[in-house]
KEKE-3310 file (N, C-alpha, C; in steps of 0.2 Angstrom, whole numbers, plus 5000, padded with zeros to 4 digits):
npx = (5401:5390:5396:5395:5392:5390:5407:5408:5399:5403:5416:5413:5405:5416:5423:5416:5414:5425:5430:5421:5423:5436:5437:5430:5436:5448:5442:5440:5451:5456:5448:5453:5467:5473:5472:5481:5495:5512:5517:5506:5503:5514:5509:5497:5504:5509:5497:5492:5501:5500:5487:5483:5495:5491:5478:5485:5490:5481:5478:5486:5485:5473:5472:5483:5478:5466:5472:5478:5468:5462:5472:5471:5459:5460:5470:5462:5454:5460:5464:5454:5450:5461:5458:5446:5449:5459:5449:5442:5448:5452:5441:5444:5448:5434:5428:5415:5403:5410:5405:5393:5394:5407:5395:5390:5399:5402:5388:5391:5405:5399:5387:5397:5405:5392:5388:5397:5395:5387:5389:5389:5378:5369:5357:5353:5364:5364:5355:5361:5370:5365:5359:5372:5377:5368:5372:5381:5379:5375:5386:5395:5388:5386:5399:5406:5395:5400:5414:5413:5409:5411:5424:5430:5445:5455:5462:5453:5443:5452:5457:5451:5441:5445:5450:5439:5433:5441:5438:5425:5427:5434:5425:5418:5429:5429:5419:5417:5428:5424:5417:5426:5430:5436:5428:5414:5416:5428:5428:5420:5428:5440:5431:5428:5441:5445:5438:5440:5455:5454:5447:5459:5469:5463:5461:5477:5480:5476:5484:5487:5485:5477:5466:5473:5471:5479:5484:5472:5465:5474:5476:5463:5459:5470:5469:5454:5454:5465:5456:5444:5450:5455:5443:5437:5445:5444:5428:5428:5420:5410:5415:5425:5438:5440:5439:5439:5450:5454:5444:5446:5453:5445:5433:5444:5447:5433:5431:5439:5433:5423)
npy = (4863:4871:4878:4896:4895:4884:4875:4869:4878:4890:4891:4888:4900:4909:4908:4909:4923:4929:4924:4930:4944:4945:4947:4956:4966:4963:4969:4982:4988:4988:4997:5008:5008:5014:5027:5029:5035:5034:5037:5035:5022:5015:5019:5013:5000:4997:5000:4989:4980:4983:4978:4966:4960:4962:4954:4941:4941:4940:4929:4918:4921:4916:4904:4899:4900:4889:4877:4877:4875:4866:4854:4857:4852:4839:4837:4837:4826:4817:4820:4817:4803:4798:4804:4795:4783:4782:4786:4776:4765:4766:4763:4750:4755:4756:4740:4735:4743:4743:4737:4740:4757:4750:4751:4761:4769:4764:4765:4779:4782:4779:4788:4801:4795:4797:4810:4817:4808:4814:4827:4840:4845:4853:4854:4840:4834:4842:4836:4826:4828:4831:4820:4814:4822:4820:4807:4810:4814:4805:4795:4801:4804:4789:4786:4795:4790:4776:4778:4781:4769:4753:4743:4750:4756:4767:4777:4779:4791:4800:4798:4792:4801:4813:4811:4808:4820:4828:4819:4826:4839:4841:4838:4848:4859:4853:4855:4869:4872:4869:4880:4889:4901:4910:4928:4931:4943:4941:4931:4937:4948:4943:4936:4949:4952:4944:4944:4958:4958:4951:4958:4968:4958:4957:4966:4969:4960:4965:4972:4963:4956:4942:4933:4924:4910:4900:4907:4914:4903:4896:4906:4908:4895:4888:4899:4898:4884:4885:4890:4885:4871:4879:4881:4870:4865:4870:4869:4852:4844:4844:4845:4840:4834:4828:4820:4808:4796:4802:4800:4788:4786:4785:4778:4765:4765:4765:4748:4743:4743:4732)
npz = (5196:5183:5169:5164:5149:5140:5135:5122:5114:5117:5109:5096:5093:5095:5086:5074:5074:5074:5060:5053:5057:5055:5040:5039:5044:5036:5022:5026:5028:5017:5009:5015:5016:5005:5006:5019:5027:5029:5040:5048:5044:5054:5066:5068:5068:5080:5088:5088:5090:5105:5107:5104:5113:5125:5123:5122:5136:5145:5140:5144:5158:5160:5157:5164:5176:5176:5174:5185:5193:5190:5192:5207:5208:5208:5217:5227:5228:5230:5242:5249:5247:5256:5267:5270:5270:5280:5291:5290:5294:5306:5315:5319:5333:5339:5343:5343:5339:5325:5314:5311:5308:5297:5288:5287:5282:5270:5261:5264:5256:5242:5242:5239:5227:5220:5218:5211:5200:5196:5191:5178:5183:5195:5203:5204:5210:5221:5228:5231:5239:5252:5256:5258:5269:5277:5280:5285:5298:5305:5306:5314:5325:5327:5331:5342:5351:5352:5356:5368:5378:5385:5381:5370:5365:5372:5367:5358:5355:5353:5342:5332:5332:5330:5315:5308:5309:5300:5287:5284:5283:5272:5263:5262:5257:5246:5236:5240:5229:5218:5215:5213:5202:5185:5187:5177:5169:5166:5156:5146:5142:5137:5123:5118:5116:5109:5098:5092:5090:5078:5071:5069:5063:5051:5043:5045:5036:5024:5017:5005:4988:4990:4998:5012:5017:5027:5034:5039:5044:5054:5064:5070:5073:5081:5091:5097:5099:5111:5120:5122:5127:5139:5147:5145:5156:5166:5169:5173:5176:5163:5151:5138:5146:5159:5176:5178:5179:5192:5202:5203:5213:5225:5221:5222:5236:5241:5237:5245:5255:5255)
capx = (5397:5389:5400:5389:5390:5394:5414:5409:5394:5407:5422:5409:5402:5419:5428:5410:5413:5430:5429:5415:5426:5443:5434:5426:5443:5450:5438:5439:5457:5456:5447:5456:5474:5474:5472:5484:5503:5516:5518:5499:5504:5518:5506:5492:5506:5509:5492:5489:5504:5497:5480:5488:5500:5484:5475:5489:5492:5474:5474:5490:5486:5468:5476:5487:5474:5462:5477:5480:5464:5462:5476:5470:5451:5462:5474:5457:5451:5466:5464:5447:5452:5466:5453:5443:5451:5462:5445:5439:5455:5451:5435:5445:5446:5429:5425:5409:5401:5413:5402:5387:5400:5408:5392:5389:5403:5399:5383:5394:5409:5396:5384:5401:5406:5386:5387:5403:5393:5378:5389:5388:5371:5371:5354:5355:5370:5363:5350:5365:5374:5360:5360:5379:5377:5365:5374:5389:5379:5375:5395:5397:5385:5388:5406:5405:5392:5407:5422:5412:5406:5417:5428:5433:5451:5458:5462:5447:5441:5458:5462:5444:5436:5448:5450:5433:5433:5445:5434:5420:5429:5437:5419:5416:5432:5429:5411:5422:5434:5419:5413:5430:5430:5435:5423:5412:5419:5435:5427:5417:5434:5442:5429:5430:5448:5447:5435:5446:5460:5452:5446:5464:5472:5458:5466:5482:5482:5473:5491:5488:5480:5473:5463:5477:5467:5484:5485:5464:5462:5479:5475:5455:5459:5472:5466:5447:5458:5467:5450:5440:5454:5456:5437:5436:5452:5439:5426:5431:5415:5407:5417:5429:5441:5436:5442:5438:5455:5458:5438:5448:5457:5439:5434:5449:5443:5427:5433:5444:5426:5422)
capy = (4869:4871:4884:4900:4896:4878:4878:4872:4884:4895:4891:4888:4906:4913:4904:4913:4928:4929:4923:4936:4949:4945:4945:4963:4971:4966:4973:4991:4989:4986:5003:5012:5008:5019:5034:5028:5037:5028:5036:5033:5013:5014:5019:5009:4994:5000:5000:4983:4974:4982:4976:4957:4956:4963:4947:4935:4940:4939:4921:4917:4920:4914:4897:4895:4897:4885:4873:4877:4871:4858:4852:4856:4848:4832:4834:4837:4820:4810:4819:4815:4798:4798:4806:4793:4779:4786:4788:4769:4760:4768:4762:4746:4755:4753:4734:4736:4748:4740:4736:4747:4762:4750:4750:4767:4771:4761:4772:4788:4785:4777:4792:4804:4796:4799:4816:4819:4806:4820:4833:4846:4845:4857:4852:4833:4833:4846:4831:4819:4831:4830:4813:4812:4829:4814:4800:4810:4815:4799:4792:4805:4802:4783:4785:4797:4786:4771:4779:4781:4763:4749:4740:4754:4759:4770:4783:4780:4797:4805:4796:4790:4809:4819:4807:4810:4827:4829:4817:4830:4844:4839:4838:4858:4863:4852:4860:4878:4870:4869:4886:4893:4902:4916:4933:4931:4948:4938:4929:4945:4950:4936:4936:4954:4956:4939:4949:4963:4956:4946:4964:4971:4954:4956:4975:4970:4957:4968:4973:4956:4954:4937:4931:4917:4907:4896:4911:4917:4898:4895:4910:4908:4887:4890:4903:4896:4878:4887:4895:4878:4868:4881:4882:4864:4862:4874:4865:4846:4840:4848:4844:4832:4836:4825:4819:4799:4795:4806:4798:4781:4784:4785:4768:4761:4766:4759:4742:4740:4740:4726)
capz = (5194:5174:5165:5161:5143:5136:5132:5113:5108:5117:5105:5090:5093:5095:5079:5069:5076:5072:5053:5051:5058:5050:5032:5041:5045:5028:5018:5028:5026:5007:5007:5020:5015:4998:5009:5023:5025:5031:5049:5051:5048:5060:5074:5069:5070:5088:5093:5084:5094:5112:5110:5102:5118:5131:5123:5124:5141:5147:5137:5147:5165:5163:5154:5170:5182:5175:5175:5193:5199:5189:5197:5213:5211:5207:5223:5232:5228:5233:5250:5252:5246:5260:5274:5272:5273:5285:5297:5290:5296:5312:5316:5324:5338:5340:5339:5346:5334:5319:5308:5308:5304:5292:5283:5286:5277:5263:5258:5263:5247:5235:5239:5236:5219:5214:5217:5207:5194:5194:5190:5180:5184:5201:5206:5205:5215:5227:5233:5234:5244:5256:5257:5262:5274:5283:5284:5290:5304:5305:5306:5318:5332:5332:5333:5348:5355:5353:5359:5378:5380:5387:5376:5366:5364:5377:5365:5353:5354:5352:5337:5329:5328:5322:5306:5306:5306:5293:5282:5286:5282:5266:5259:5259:5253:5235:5235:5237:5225:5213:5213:5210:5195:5187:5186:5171:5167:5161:5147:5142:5137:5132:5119:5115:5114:5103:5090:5090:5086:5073:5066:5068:5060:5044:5043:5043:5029:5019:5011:5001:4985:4990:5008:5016:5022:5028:5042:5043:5048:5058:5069:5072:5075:5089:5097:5098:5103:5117:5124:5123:5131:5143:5146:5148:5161:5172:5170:5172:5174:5159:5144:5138:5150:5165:5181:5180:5183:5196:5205:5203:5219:5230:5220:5226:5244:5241:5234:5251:5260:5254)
cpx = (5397:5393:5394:5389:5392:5400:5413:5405:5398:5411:5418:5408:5410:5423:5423:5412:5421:5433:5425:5420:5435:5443:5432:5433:5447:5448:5437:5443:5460:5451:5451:5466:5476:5477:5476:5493:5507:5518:5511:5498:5507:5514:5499:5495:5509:5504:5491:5494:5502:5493:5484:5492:5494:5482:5477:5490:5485:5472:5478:5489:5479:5468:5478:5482:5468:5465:5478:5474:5461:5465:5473:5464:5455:5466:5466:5454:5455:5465:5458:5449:5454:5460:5449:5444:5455:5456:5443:5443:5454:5445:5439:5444:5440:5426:5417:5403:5404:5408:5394:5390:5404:5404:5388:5394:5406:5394:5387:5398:5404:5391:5390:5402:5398:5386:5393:5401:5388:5382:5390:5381:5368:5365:5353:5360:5368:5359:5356:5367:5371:5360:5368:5379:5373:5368:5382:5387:5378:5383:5394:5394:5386:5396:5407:5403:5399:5413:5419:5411:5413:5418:5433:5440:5451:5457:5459:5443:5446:5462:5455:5441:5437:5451:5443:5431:5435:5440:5429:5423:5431:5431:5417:5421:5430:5423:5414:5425:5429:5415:5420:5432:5431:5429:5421:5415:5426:5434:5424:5425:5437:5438:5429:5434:5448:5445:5438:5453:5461:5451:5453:5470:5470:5463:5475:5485:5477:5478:5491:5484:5476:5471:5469:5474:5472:5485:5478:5463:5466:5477:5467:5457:5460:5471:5458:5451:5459:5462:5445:5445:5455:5448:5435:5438:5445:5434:5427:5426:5409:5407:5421:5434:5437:5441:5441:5442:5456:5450:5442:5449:5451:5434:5438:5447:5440:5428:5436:5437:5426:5424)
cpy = (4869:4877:4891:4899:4886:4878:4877:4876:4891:4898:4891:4896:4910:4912:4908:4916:4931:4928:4929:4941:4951:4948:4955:4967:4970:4967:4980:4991:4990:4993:5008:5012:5012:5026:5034:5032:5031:5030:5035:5025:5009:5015:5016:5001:4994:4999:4991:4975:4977:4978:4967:4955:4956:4956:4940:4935:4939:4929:4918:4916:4916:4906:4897:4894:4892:4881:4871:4874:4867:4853:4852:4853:4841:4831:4833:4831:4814:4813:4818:4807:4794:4800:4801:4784:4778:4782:4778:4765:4760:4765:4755:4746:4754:4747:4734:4739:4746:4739:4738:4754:4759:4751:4756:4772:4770:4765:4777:4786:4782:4783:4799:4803:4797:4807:4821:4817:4812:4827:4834:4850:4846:4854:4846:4834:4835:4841:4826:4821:4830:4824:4811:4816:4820:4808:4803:4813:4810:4796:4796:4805:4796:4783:4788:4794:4777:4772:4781:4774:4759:4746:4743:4756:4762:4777:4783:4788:4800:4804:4794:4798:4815:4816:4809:4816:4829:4826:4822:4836:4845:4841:4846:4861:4860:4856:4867:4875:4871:4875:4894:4895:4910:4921:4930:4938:4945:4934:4933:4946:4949:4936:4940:4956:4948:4943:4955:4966:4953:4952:4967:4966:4954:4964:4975:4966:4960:4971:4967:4956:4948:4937:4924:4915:4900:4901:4915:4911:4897:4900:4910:4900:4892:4894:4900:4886:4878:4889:4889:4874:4871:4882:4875:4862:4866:4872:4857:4842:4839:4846:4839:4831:4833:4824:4811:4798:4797:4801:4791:4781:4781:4779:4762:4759:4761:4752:4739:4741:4737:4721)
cpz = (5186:5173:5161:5153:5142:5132:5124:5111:5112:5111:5099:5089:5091:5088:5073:5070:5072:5065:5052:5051:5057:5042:5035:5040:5037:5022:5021:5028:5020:5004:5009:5017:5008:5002:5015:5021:5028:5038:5050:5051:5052:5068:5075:5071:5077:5092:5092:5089:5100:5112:5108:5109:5124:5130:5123:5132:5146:5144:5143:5155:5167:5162:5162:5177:5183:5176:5182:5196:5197:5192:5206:5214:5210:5215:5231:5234:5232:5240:5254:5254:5255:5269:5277:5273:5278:5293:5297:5293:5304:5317:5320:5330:5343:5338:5340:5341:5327:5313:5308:5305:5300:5287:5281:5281:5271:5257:5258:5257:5242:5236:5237:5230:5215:5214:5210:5197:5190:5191:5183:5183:5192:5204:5207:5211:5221:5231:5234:5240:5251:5261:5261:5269:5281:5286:5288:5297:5307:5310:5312:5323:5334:5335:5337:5355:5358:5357:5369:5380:5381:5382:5371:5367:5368:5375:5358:5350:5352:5347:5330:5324:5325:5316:5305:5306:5302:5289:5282:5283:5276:5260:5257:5257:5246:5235:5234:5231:5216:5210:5213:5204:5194:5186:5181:5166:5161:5154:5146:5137:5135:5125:5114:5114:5107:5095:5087:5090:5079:5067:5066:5063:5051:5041:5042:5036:5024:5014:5007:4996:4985:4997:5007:5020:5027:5037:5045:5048:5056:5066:5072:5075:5081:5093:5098:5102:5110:5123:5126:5128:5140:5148:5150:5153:5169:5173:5169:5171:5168:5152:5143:5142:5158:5170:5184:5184:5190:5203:5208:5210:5225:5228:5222:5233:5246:5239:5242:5257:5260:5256)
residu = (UNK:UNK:UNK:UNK:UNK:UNK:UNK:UNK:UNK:UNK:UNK:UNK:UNK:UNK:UNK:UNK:UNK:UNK:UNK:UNK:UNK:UNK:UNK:UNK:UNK:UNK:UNK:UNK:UNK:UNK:UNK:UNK:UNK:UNK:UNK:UNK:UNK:UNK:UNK:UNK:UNK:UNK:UNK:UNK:UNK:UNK:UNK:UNK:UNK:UNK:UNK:UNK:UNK:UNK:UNK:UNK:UNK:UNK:UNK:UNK:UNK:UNK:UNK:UNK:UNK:UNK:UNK:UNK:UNK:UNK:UNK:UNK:UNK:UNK:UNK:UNK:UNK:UNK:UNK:UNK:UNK:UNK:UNK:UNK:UNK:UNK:UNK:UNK:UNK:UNK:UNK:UNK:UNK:UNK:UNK:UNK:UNK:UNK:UNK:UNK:UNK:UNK:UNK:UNK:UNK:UNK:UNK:UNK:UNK:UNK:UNK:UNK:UNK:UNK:UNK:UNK:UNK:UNK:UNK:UNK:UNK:UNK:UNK:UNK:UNK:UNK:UNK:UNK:UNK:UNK:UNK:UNK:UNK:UNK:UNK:UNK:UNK:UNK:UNK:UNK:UNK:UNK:UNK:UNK:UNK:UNK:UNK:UNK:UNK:UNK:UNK:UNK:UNK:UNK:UNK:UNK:UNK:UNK:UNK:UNK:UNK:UNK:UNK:UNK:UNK:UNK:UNK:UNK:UNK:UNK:UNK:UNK:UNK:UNK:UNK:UNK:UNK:UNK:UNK:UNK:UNK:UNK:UNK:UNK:UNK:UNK:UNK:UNK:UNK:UNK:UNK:UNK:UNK:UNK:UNK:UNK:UNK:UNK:UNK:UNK:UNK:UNK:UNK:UNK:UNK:UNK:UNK:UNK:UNK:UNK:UNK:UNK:UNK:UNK:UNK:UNK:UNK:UNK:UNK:UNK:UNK:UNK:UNK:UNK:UNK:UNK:UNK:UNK:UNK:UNK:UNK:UNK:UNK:UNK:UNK:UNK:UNK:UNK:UNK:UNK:UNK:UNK:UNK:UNK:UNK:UNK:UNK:UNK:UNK:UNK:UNK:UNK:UNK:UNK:UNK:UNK:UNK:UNK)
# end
């Protein structure tokens, strides 16, 4: 699935935004601090470590759940992988039918890795998806039609078409698997707690008579790093952050047709 925003005109936007508004806060704090007491700093440095921990802990939970199904679109693939070789190994029991279902099976993973090759690109894909939706109705009516005729295994049916169901079914959860994400609401404020930190962090180095740019950069890099990386890990297809390696297994498959 495309990511509502592109992760780097994401991380670009928010790295601008963030310089802008660092450079903002400590220039209003370079006017404002004359006039400040010293309990009115202690409760501004109060407020300034809540919202700072709010947005580490919104960085924190949204980082670990992009991780986690990162991790799960990769476990997804290897059990696709596994389903399908699974059902193809199976097809002995049907000698008869063998090799029109092998070659049926052939088209089905080579049009599976185009679909993955098309992605983030939802409408392409969506015509591939088509394409395999048919050949698996396909697989599926001759392999039923095989497992009643003479020759067939005994227990061709009871061992053939639930692999093939499972292959079948695997297919709509990675599709879910693709369209889990979170709210857009959470980057909204992801963003919004970045820029007003950024103006709370401009504010608080305004007790310096120089800008430090040793800690204006340090603090705008990794946090606009962390938010890209993280951004990327959620979309796998999208940015640099990809899933070749993890495709190789359903290559592998394919190779063992031949």
């Amino acid at each position: 699935m495309e990511p509502p925003v592109p992760p780097v005109l994401f991380s670009i936007v928010l790295f601008l935004g963030m310089l802008i508004l660092l450079e903002t806060g400590r220039r209003l704090g370079v006017r404002r601090r004359p006039k400040e007491s010293e309990g009115e700093r202690g409760s501004l440095g109060t407020v300034e470590g809540a919202v700072f921990a709010l947005f580490g802990l919104l960085m924190a939970f949204t980082f670990s759940g992009a991780a986690s199904r990162f991790n799960e679109k990769r476990m997804l693939i290897a059990e696709e992988a596994n389903d399908i070789e699974t059902a193809y190994l199976r097809l002995e029991l049907v000698p008869q039918a063998q090799p029109k279902l092998q070659e049926l099976f052939r088209r089905y993973v080579d049009s599976r890795l185009e679909i993955y090759h098309r992605l983030p690109n939802m409408t392409a894909a969506a015509l591939e998806m088509a394409n395999s939706k048919r050949i698996q109705a396909e697989i599926w009516t001759d392999a039923v039609a095989a497992t009643r005729v003479s020759g067939a295994h005994p227990a061709a049916g009871w061992l053939l078409l639930p692999a093939l169901n499972n292959m079948i079914d695997i297919t709509t959860t990675r599709t879910m698997a693709l369209q889990q994400h979170p709210p857009r609401i959470i980057y909204v404020l992801l963003f919004a707690l970045g820029l007003i930190c950024s103006v709370l962090a401009g504010y608080r180095m305004s007790t310096g008579q120089h800008r430090s740019w040793l800690h204006i950069l340090g603090f705008t890099v990794i946090t606009v790093t962390v938010v890209y990386v993280m951004l990327d890990a959620e979309y796998p297809r999208a940015g640099l952050i990809r899933l070749e390696s993890a495709d190789q297994a359903l290559l592998e498959v394919r190779a063992h047709m031949d």
